[in-house]
Structure formats: structure tokens, C-alpha cells
C-alpha positions as a Markdown table, in Angstrom:
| # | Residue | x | y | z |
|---|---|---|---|---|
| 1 | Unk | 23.1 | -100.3 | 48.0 |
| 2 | Unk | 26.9 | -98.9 | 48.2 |
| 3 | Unk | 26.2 | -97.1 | 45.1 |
| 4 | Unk | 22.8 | -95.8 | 46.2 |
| 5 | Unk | 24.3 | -94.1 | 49.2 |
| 6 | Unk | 27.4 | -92.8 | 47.7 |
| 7 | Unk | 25.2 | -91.0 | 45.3 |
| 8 | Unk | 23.2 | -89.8 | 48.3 |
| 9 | Unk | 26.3 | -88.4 | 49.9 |
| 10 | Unk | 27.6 | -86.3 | 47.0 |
| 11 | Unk | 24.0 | -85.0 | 46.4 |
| 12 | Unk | 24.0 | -83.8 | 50.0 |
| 13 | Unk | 27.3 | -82.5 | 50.0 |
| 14 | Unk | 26.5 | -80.7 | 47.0 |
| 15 | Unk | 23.6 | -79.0 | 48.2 |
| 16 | Unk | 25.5 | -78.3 | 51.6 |
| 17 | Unk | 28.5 | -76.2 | 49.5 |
| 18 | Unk | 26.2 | -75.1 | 47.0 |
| 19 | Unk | 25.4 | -72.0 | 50.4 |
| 20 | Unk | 28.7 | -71.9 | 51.4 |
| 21 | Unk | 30.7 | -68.1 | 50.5 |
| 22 | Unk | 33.1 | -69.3 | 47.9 |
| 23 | Unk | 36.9 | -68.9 | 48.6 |
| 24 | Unk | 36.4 | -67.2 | 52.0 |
| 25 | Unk | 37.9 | -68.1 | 55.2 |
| 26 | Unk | 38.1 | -66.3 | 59.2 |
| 27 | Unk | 40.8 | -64.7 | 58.3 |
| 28 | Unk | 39.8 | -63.2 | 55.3 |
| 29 | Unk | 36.7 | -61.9 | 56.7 |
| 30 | Unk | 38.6 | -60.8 | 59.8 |
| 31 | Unk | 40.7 | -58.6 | 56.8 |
| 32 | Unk | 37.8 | -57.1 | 55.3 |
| 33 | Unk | 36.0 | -56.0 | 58.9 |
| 34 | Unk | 39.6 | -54.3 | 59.4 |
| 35 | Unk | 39.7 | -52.5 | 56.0 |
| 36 | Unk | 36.1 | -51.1 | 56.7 |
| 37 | Unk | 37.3 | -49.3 | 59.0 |
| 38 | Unk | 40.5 | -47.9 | 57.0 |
| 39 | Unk | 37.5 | -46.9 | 54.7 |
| 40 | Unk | 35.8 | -45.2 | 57.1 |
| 41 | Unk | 38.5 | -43.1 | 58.3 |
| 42 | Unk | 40.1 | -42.5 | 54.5 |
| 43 | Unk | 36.6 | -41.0 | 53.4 |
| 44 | Unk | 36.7 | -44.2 | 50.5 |
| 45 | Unk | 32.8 | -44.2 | 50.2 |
| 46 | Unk | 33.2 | -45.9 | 47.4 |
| 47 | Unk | 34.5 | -48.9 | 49.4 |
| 48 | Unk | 32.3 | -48.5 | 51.9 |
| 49 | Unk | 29.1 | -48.6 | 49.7 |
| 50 | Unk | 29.9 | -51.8 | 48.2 |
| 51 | Unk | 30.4 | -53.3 | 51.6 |
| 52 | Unk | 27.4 | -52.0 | 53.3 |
| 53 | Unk | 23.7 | -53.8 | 52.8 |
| 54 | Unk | 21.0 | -51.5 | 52.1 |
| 55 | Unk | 19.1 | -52.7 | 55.3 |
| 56 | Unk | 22.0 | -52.1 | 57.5 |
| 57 | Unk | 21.4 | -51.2 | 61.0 |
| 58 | Unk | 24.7 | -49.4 | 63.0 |
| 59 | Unk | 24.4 | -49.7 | 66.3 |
| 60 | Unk | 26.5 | -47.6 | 68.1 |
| 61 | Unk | 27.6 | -47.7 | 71.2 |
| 62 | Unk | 25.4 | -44.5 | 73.0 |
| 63 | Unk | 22.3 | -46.3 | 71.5 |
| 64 | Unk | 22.1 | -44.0 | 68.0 |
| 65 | Unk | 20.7 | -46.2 | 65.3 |
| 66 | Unk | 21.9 | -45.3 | 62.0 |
| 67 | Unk | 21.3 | -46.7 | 58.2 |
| 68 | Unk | 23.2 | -47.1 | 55.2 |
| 69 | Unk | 22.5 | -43.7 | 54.0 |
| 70 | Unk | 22.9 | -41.9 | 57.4 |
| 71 | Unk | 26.5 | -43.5 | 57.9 |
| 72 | Unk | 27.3 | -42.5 | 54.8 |
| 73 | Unk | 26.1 | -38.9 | 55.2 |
| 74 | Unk | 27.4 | -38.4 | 58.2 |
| 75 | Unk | 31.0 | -39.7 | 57.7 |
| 76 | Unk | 30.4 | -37.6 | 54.0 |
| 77 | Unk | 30.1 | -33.9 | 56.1 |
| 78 | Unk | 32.1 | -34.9 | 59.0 |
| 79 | Unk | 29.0 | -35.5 | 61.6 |
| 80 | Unk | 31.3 | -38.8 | 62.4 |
| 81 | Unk | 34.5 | -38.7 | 61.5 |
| 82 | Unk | 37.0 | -41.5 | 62.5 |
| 83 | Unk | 40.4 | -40.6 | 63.2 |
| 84 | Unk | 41.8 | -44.0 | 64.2 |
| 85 | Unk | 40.9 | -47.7 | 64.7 |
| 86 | Unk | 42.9 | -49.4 | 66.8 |
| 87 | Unk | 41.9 | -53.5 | 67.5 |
| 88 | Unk | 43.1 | -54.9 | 70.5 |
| 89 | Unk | 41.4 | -58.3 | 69.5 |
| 90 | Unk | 38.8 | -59.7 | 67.1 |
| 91 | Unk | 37.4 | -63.4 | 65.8 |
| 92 | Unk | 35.3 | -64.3 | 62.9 |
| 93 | Unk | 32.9 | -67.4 | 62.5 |
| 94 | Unk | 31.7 | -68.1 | 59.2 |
| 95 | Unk | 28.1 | -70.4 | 59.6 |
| 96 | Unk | 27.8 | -71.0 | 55.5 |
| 97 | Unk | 26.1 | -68.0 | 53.9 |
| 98 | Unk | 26.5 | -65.5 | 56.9 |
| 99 | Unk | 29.2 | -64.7 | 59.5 |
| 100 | Unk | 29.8 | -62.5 | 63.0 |
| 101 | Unk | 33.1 | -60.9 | 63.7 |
| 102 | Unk | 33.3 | -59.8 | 67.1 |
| 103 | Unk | 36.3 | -57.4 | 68.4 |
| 104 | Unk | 37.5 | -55.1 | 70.7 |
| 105 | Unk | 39.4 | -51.9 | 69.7 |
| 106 | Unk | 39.9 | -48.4 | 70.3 |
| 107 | Unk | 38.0 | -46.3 | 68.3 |
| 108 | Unk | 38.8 | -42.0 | 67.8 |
| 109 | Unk | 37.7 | -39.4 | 65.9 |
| 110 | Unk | 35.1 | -36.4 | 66.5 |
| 111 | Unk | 31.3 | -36.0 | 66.4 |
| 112 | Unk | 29.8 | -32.6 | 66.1 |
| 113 | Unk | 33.1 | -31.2 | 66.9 |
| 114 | Unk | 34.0 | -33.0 | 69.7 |
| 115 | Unk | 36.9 | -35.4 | 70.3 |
| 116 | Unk | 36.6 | -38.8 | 71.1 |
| 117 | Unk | 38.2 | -41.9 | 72.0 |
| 118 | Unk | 36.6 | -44.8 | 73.6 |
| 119 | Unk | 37.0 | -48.4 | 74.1 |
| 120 | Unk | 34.1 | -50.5 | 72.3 |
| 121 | Unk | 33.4 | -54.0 | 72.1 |
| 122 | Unk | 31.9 | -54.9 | 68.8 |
| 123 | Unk | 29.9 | -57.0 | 66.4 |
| 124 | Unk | 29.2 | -57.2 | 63.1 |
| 125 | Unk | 27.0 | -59.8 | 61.0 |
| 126 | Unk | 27.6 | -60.6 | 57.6 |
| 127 | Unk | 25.6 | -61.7 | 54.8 |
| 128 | Unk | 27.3 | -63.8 | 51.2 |
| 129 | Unk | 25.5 | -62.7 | 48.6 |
| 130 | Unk | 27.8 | -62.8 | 45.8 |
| 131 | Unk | 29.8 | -60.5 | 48.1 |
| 132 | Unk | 30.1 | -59.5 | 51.7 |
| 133 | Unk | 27.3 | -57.2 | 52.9 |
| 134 | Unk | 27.9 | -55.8 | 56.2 |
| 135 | Unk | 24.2 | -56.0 | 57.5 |
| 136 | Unk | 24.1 | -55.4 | 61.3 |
| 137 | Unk | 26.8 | -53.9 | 63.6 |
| 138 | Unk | 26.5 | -53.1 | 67.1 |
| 139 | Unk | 29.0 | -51.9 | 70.1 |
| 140 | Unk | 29.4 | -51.3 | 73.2 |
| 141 | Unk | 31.5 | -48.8 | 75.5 |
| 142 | Unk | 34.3 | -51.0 | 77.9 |
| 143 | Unk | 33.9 | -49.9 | 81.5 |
């Protein structure tokens, strides 16, 4: 009977890892939000490609809805360009295959010529699949 559950216990555990991201903790996850936006502002589109799912939705914080392509256009001819990224605070929660970093920063740059820098409060959802995939991000302007 001991035997019998033991091997029940390691098959479950087993199945339970088997999801988990590989190698990945908070903090590292924490590191990668922050060097997307060190991406963003350096133009490394490259980068920025690799992170982003092709499904993504970003949110921003006026209500604009853009997709992978249209972030990347737009950051591309300077639409939305992002001059600095400043975070004040930000957590990450990993639940197995996906996690949400949530933050608060101060975000500048210039849209269609004109300057801007505004206090958001963020989030961002992440999918494992082999890699990271940034697949939804959404903020909102601080009063």
C-alpha cells in the first residue's frame, strides 16, 4: 500500500512539473518585463519580436488597442516612440505555464509629435511556451 501511494505521488508530481516554465522564477520574469521596455525604447525589434505573441493585445492607457504588428510599426516609424521607462514598483506571480507582472512606472516619449510623460499602472500576462510570450498588456493613467 506504502509503495502504491509513493508511486502515486511521483506520478502526480510529475505531471504537476511537467507545465511548469523551466528555470524561471519572479524575479526573472520581473527582469525580462523591464528589458522590454529597454527594447522598446532602443528600437531592438529584434528583441521585441521574440518576446511578443502573435495574438497580443496592448492596451494602452487612452483605450488604443494595438497588435503585434501595429506595436511594432509604430515604434518602427516613430508613431510611439518611448523615451524613458521609469518603474516605481512592480511584482510578478508565476501560476505554472502563465504569469502577470503588475507595475507602476513613469512612462515618456512622443506620439505623433507630441511629448509625453504620464504615470501608468500596468499589467502584463505571460504565456511559457518554450519561451516567454508577452500575450496581453494593459495600463492605466494614475490620477
Amino acid at each position: 500500500m506504502k509503495r502504491w501511494l509513493l508511486t502515486l505521488l511521483i506520478v502526480v508530481s510529475g505531471l504537476y512539473s511537467f507545465g511548469q516554465a523551466p528555470g524561471n522564477s519572479e524575479q526573472s520574469l520581473l527582469e525580462l518585463s523591464r528589458r522590454k521596455f529597454d527594447w522598446l525604447i532602443a528600437n531592438q525589434y529584434d528583441s521585441l519580436n521574440a518576446l511578443l505573441d502573435d495574438r497580443l493585445q496592448y492596451i494602452h492607457s487612452n483605450g488604443w488597442v494595438q497588435n503585434k504588428k501595429e506595436v511594432e510599426a509604430d515604434s518602427r516609424s516613430g508613431k510611439l516612440k518611448y523615451q524613458s521607462v521609469s518603474i516605481k514598483e512592480s511584482q510578478a506571480r508565476l501560476y505554472g505555464v502563465s504569469a502577470v507582472v503588475t507595475g507602476l512606472g513613469t512612462f515618456a516619449g512622443i506620439k505623433e509629435g507630441t511629448s509625453f510623460s504620464i504615470d501608468l499602472r500596468y499589467t502584463e500576462v505571460y504565456v511559457w511556451n518554450g519561451r516567454w510570450k508577452l500575450v496581453s498588456r494593459h495600463a492605466n493613467r494614475m490620477p
